[in-house]
N, C-alpha and C positions, 0 to 999 in steps of 0.2 A: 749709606755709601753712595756716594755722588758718581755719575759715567765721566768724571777726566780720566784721561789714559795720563800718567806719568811720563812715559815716553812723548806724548805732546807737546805739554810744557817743556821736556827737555830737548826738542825740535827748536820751539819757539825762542826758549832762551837764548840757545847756540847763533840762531840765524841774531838776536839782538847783541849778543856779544860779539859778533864779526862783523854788524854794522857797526856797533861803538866803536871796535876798532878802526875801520876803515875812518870813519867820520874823524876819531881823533889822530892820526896819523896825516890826513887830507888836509886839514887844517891847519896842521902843527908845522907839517912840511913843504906844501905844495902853498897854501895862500898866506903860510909864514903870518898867522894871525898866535900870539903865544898866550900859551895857557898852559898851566899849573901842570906837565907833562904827565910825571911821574906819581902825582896824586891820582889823575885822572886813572891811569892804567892801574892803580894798585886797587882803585874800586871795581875795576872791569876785573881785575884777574878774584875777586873775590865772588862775583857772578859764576867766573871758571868754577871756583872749587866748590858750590852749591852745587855746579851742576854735574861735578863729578862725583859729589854725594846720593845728588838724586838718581844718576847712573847705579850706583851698590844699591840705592833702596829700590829701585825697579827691577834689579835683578831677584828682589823676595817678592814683592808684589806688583802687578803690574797696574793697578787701581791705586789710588789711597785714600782717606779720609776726607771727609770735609775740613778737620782742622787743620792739617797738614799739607790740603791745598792753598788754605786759606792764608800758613805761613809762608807757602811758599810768594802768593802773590802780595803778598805785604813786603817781601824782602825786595822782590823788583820795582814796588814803587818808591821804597827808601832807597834803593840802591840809584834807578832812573833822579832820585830828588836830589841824592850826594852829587852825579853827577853834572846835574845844571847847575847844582850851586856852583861849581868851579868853571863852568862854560857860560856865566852870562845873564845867570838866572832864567824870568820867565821871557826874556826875550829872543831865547833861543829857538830856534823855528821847532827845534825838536823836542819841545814840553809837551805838544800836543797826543805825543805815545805815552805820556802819565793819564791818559784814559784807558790805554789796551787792557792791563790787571782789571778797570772796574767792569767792563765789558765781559769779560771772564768768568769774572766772580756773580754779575748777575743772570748772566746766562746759564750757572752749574751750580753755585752754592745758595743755601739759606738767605732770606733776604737780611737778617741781623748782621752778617758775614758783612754783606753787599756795601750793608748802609754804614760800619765800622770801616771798611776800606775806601768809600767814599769820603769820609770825612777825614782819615787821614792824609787822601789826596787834594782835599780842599784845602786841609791846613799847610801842606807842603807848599802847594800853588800861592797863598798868601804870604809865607814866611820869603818865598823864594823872589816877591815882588821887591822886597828889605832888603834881605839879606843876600848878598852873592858876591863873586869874585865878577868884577866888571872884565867885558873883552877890550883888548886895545886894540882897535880897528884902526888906529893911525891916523885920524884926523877924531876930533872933539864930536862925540853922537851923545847928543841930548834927546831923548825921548820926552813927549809931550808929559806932562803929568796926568791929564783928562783920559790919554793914550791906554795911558800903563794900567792906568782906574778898569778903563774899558777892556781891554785884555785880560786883566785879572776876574772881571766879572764872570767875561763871556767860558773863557774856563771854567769859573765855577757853577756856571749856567748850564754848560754842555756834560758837564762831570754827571750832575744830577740828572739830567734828561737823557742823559742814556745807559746812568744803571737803573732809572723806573722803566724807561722804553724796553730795555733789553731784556729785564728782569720779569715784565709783563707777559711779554714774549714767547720767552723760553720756558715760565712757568705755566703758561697754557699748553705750550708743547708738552712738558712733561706731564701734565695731568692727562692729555689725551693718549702720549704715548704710555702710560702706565694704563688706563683705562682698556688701552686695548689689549693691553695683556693680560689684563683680567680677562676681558672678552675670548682670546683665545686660551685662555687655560679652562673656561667656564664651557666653552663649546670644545674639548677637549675631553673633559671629563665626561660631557653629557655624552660624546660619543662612546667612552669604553663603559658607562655604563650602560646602553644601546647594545652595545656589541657584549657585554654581561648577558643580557636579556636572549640576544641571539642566541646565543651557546645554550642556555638553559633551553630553550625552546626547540633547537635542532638537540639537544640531547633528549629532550623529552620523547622527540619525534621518531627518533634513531633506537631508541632502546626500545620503544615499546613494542617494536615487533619481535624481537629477542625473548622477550619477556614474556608476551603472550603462546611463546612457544614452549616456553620452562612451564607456564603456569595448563597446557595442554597435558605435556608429559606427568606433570605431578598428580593429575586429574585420572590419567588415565593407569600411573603406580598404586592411586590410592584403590583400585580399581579390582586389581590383583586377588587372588583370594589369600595366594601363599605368603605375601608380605602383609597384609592385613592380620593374617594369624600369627606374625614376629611382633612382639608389643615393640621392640626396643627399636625394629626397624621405621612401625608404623609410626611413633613417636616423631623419631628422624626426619620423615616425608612429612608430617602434619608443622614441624619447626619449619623446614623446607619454604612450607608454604607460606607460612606467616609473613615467615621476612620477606617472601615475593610479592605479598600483598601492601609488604609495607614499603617496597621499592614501588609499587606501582603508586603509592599514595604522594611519595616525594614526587614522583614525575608528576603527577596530578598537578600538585601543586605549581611546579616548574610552569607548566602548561600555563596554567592564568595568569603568569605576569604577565601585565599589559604591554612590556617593552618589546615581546616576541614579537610588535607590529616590525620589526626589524629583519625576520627572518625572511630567506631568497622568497618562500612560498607565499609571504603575505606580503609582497615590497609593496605593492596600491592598497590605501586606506583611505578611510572618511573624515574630512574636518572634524564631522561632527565625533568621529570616537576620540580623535586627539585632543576633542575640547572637554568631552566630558571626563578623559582621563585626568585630565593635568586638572579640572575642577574638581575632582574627587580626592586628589590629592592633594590640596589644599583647604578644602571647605571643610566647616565642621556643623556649622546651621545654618548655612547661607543657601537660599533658592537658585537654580540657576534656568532661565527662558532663553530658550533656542529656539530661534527663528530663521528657518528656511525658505530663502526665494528662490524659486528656479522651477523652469516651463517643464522639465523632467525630472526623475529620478535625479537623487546625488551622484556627481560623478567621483571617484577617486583620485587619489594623487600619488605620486610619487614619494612616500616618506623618505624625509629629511632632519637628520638632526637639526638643523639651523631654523627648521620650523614649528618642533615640538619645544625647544628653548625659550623660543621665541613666543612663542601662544604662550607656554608655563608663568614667565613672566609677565606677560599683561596681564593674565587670570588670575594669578597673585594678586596683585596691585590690586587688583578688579575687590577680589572676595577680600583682600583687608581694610578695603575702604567702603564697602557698602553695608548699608546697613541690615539688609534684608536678601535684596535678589540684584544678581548679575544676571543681565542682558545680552545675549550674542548673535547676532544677525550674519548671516549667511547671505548672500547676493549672488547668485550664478549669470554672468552676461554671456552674450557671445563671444568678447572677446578676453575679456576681465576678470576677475574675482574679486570681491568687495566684502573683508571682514569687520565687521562696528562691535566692538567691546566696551558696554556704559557698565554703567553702576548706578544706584539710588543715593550715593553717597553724599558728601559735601564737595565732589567736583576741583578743579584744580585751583592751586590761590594764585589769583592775579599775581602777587610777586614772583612769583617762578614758571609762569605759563609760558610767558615769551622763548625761558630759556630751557625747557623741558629738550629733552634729547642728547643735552651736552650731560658730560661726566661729570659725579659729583654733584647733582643737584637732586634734592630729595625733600619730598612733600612732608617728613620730619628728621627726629635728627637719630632715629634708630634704624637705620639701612644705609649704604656705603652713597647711594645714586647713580648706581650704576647700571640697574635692571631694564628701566628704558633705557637708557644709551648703548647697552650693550642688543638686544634686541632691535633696536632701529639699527643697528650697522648690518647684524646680520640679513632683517632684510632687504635692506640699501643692495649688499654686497650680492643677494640672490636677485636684482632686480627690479625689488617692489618698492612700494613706497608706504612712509607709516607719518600718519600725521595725527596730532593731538588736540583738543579744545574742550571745551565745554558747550555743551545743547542747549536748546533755550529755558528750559527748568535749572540750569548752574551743573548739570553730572557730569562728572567724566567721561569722555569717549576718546577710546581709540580707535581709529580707523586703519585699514589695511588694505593696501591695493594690490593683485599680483595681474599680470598678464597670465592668460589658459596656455600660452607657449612655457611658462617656466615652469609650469609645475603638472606639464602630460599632461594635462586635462582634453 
């Protein structure tokens, strides 16, 4: 499904059927230049009744297809081509709106679309330089013949260079703007499962003292001499127990997910636990060397989802591309933070280095290529900067710069 709004096109038509009007009324009566009246107007009012068609079918959808965009803008360039034929052909100043449809079409549909309505507007423009109803302008107007060559060319010069131009265009628009909806549906999700994490961990947290007071009392029933001598009772308190021990074990568990770095009481955390997370959750035999610089202790950060995505994804990249051990360097400045993620791997291939970052470009052809583009935005968007190359051994490196202001350091 293409983004034309229906009601667009039926903006754009309305405003083109009330200039056709004017234009042929202006001319017919005011500069008394005559033309074919009633022919003229029964193709304009034919424009009317599309568009009052397209009115009923906006009223069910307010989108439509790409095919039934695509008919719609085929109808306007045959309709626009009926009408020069009876005004003059291509010498009518206003042949030049038989590019608005291609402009359209390459800016929102498929390029096959694009390149089929192109050529039917080429054919029109050629036919129309033959065939047409001449205007009687009242004195003898011979047009050059070199003229008419050259207008017809230039037409079908500009036809083509502006559905490749437009189509270029808008097809990189739309690969970024889709790309970034992947990005936020992707840091979207990563947030509610962060906030999954929390909940597990403030319930961890919340219950166990509840819990440690059930499992006092049970301790101190078992305790009893006189419920001790009820078998049926002491049963009762020894199941009691069980299942307390087995609620303590699910919290247990609750406890060690690693996403609980999300909870109010741990918001500051360590590079280094969020790297060796996201590497363990990925790697399966792959070494991973962390290397800290820094005149102190580590300091902590502020966790952020837009950072743990963001690491996830390079470390990915990282441990599916090397062969043996990922490399991750830590740098503490005074002002800065400087993260370096190499690999042993085989490093970036010249053909796609230059354009590493953008959507859809991928080191094979079994991932979308969106992993770096979606993580370089994120950290564009929190301030840093991420830049890509290869070392003087040919490995992979990413680099990663934050300011100590973005991230509380």
């Amino acid at each position: 499904m293409n983004t034309i709004l229906l009601g667009n096109l039926i903006k754009i038509r309305w405003i083109a059927i009330s200039g056709q009007f004017i234009a042929v009324f202006f001319v017919y009566y005011l500069i008394q230049i005559k033309i074919p009246l009633y022919e003229t107007l029964i193709i304009i009012l034919l424009s009317v009744f599309v568009n009052f068609y397209s009115y009923y079918e906006e009223r069910k959808n307010k989108t439509i297809s790409n095919i039934k965009a695509f008919s719609f803008l085929v109808f306007d360039t045959l309709q626009l081509g009926f009408l020069l034929f009876l005004t003059g052909g291509i010498i009518n100043p206003f042949s030049i709106l038989i590019l608005a449809p291609v402009i359209t079409s390459a800016s929102y549909l498929p390029a096959l679309m694009t390149v089929i309505l192109s050529l039917t507007s080429i054919i029109i423009i050629i036919l129309l330089n033959f065939y047409y109803l001449p205007l009687d302008l009242g004195t003898e107007f011979i047009l050059p013949e070199i003229y008419s060559f050259g207008l017809v060319t230039s037409l079908i010069i500009t036809v083509i260079f502006i559905a490749i131009y437009a189509y270029l265009f808008a097809s990189s628009s739309r690969k970024i703007s889709n790309a970034l909806s992947v990005s936020k549906l992707q840091i979207l999700n990563q947030k509610k499962i962060t906030e999954v994490g929390s909940l597990s961990a403030a319930a961890a947290h919340e219950l166990g003292t509840p819990l440690n007071t059930i499992f006092l009392i049970i301790n101190d029933l078992l305790k009893e001499k006189k419920l001790i001598a009820d078998k049926d009772i002491s049963k009762d308190i020894a199941l009691l127990k069980s299942q307390a021990e087995r609620c303590k074990e699910i919290l247990q568990k609750f406890s060690k997910n690693p996403l609980k770095l999300k909870d109010k009481f741990l918001e500051k955390v360590k590079l280094t636990d969020l790297i060796k997370i996201n590497f363990d959750k990925f790697n399966k035999s792959k070494k991973l060397n962390l290397i800290i610089e820094s005149n102190k202790d580590e300091p902590e950060i502020i966790f952020k989802d837009e950072i743990m995505y963001s690491l996830g994804n390079i470390i990915q990249n990282a441990v599916f591309y090397s062969y043996s051990t990922v490399t991750v360097n830590l740098c503490y400045y005074k002002k800065n933070l400087k993260i370096v993620v190499s690999d042993d791997g085989p490093g970036f291939s010249k053909d796609i280095i230059d354009r590493l970052g953008e959507p859809y470009i991928s080191k094979n052809n079994q991932g979308m290529g969106l992993g770096i583009f979606i993580s370089k935005n994120l950290i564009e968007n929190m301030g840093g900067n991420l830049k890509l190359y290869n070392s003087k051994v040919n490995n992979a490196v990413v680099e990663i710069k934050f300011d100590n202001s973005i991230l509380n350091i």
